[in-house]
N, C-alpha and C positions, 0 to 999 in steps of 0.2 A: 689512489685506492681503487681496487676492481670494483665493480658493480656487478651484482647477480640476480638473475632473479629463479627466484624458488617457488615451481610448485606447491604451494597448498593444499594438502585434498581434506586437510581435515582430520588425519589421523596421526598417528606418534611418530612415524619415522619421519615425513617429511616438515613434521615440525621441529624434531630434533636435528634436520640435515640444515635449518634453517637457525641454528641455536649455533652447531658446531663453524658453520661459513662464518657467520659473525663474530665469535671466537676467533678465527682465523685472520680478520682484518678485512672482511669484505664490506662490501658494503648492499648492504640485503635488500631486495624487494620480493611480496611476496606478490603471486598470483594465483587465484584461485578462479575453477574455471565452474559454473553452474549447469550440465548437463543435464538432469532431469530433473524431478519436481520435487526432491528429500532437498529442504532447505537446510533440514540441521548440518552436514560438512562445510555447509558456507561459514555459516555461527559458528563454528567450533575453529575457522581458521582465522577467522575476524578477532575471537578470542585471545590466538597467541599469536597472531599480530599484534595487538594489543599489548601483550604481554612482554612479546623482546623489543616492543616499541621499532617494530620496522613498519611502513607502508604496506598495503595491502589494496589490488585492485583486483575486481570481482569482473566475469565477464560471463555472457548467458550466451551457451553454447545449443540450447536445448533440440533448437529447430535442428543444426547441422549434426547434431551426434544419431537425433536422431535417423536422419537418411541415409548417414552413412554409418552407423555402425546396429542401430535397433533394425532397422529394415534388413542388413546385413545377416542378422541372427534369425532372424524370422524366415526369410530366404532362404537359407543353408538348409534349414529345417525341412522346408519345403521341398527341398533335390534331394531330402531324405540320406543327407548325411550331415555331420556333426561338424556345428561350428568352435571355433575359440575366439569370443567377442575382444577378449583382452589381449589378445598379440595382434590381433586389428584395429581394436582403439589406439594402443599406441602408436603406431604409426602412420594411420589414417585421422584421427583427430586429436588423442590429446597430446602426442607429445606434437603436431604441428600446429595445435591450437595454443599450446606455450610458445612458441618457439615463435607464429607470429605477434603476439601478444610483444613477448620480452622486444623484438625488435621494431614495438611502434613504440614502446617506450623509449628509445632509444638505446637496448639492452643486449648485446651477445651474446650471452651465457647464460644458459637455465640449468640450473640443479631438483634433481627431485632424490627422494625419499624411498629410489629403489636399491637393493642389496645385487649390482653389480660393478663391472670395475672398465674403465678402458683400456685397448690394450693396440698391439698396433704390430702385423705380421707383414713383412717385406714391407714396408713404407705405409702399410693399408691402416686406416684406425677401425675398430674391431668392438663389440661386446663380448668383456670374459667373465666365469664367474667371479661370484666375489669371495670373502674368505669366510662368510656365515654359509658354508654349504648348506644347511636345513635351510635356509632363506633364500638361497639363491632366486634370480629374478629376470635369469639371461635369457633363459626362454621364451619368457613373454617379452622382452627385444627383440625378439630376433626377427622383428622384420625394420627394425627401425634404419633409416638410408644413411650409406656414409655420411653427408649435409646435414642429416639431423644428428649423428651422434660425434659430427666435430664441436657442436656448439653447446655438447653437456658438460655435468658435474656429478659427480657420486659419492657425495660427502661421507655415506655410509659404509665403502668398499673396504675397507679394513677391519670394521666391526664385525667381530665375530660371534656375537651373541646380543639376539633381542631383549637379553633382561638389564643389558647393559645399554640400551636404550632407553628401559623404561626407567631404571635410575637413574640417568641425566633428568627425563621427563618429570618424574616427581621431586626428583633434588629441586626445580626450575618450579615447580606447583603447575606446568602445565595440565591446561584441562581436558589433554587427549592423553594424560597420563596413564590410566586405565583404560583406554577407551579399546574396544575389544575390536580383533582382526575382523575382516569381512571376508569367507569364502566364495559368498554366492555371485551370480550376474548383478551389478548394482542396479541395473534398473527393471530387475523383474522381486518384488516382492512373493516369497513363496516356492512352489514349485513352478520350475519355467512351463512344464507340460502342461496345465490349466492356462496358464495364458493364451499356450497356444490355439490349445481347444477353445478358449473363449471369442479368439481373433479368428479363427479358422475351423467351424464344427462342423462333425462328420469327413473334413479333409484326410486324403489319403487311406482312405478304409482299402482293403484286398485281403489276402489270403497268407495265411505261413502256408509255408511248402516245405516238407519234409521227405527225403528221398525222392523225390520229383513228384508227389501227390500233395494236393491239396489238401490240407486237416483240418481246416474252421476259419472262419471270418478272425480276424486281429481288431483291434480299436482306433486303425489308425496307426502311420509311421511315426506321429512326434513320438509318439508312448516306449519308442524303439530307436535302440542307435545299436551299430557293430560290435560285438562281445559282451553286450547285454545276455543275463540269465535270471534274474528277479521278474515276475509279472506276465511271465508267457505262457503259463496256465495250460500247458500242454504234455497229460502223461506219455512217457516214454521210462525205457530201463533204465537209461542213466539223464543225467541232465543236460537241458537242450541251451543252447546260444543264440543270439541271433548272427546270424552268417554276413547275409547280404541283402540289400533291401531296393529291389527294383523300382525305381522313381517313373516308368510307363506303367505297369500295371499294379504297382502301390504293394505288391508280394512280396514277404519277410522269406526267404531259405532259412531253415534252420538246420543245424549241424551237432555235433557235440564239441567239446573243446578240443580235440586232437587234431581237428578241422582246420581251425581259427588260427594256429599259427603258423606264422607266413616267414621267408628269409630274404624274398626281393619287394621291394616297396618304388612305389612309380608317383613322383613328385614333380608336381608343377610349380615350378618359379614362379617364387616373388622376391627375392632379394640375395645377392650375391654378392657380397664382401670382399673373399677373396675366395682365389681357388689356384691350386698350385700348380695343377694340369685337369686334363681331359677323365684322368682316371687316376685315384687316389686315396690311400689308407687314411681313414679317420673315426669318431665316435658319431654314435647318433641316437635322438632321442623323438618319440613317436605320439608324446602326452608329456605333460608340466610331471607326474608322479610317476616317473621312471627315472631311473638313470640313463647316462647315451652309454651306448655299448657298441665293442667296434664291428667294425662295415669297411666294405671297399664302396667309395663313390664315383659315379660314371656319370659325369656331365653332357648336355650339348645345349643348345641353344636354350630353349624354352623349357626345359623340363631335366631332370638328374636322379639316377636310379639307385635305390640304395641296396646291397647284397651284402646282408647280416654274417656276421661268424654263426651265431645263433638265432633260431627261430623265435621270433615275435610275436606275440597274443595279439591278434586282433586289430591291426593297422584300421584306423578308420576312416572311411573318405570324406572330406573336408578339414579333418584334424590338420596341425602345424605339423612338420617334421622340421627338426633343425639340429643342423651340421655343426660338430664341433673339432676344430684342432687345436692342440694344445688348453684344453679349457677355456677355447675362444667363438664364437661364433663367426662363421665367415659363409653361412648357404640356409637357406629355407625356404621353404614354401607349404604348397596344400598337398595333404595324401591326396593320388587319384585313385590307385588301385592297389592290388596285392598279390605274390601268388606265391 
């Protein structure tokens, strides 16, 4: 019999991906990882442990997530462009904080409780979507490295509907049955912009600039990220954006939106899957709540340029971009620029 071990975070789908492997013949462990100080997703995976009577071993990650993924967030903020904690946790700590876990156990294969599928282009293994498009979850893989995505499972890739989830999860009485999705950063309770003011006051104060003249003091860059228009308190005819936000003298340009979108996008590598040559027609996507739409891509060493068929809202710097062919990931990195 296989041995698996499954991510636990505590919530309904990786307790259900942990329901269905067992169904299947595996033989289940789970692991759950303690990253910050909310103890209840431990308890609530201890719970259905408990309940499909599999093993469960708990590991405190709190110190390491935090240097490399909290500082991480904070950081980004601070160069005054916009992070995405969660396509860097995965592949900076949790899915390598599983992945060494399962293999002190003596364990190859971790499964978790996300809505993608594997897939494999010219010999490469690949993240594709899954078949719940509204759930899809490829994006926030996509930095994850070959080595880590030979040794997964995606027991949920063929579900096409999350209520078909939760009734496995109540048919079973599990106690993440109901238990409600999380949109936010899980470790900032609240709005993340008072944390930041509270860890960093008065940082980044400067000027919006509008046509090249200064109009008034701003509150600070965290208050502000790229294609922002809520909160900038600044009359004009029509409504203003924020453009672009100079990290030396902390000054927001503001634009209107006819401004803002852009058809070439300039991306820094971090993970490259595959690539079929130097220059090549594919989709691509610029935030988790877009679709990818297609692009010619233009490779080279360190960095890959993307030239939209259509013009883009507001490409933002730090943000992920990630490459898809065939509804596969195979390129990603950080936006640098735009134009």
């Amino acid at each position: 019999m296989n041995t698996v071990a499954v991510g636990l975070s505590g919530g309904v789908d990786s307790s259900v991906a942990a329901y269905l492997l067992k169904e299947k013949g595996f033989d289940v462990v789970g692991i759950t990882l303690k990253l910050n100080n909310d103890e209840s997703s431990i308890e609530d995976a201890k719970r259905v442990a408990n309940l499909l009577s599999i093993p469960l071993h708990a590991f405190d990650f709190t110190k390491e997530f935090k240097k490399i993924v909290i500082d991480y967030f904070f950081n980004t903020y601070k160069e005054g462009k916009t992070p995405n904690p969660c396509v860097y946790c995965n592949r900076f700590a949790k899915f390598k904080f599983l992945i060494e876990k399962a293999e002190s156990l003596g364990i190859e294969t971790v499964a978790t409780g996300h809505y993608a599928k594997k897939g494999t282009i010219e010999g490469h293994e690949v993240i594709c979507k899954s078949k719940n498009t509204h759930k899809d979850q490829s994006y926030f893989l996509s930095f994850l490295e070959k080595d880590q995505i030979r040794k997964l499972l995606f027991p949920l890739e063929e579900i096409d509907s999350k209520l078909y989830i939760r009734k496995i999860a109540e048919k079973l009485n599990l106690p993440t049955a109901k238990k409600k999705e999380s949109y936010e950063v899980c470790f900032i309770k609240g709005d993340y912009r008072e944390t930041l003011l509270k860890k960093y006051p008065n940082y980044g104060v400067g000027y919006f600039i509008l046509e090249g003249k200064r109009i008034k003091k701003h509150e600070g860059i965290f208050n502000y990220t790229v294609g922002q228009r809520k909160g900038l308190k600044v009359p004009y005819t029509e409504a203003l954006y924020v453009e672009k936000i100079d990290t030396k003298t902390f000054d927001i340009r503001l634009s209107t939106k006819d401004k803002l979108y852009k058809k070439n996008v300039v991306v820094q590598k971090v993970n490259e899957l595959y690539v079929p040559s130097n220059d090549f027609k594919a989709t691509a996507k610029l935030r988790s709540m877009m679709n990818d739409e297609p692009c010619t891509v233009k490779v080279s060493r360190k960095k890959f340029v993307l030239e939209f068929e259509k013009e883009q809202f507001a490409p933002a710097p730090g943000q992920v971009a990630c490459v898809y062919l065939n509804d596969c990931v195979i390129l990603s990195g950080f936006i640098e620029k735009s134009f």
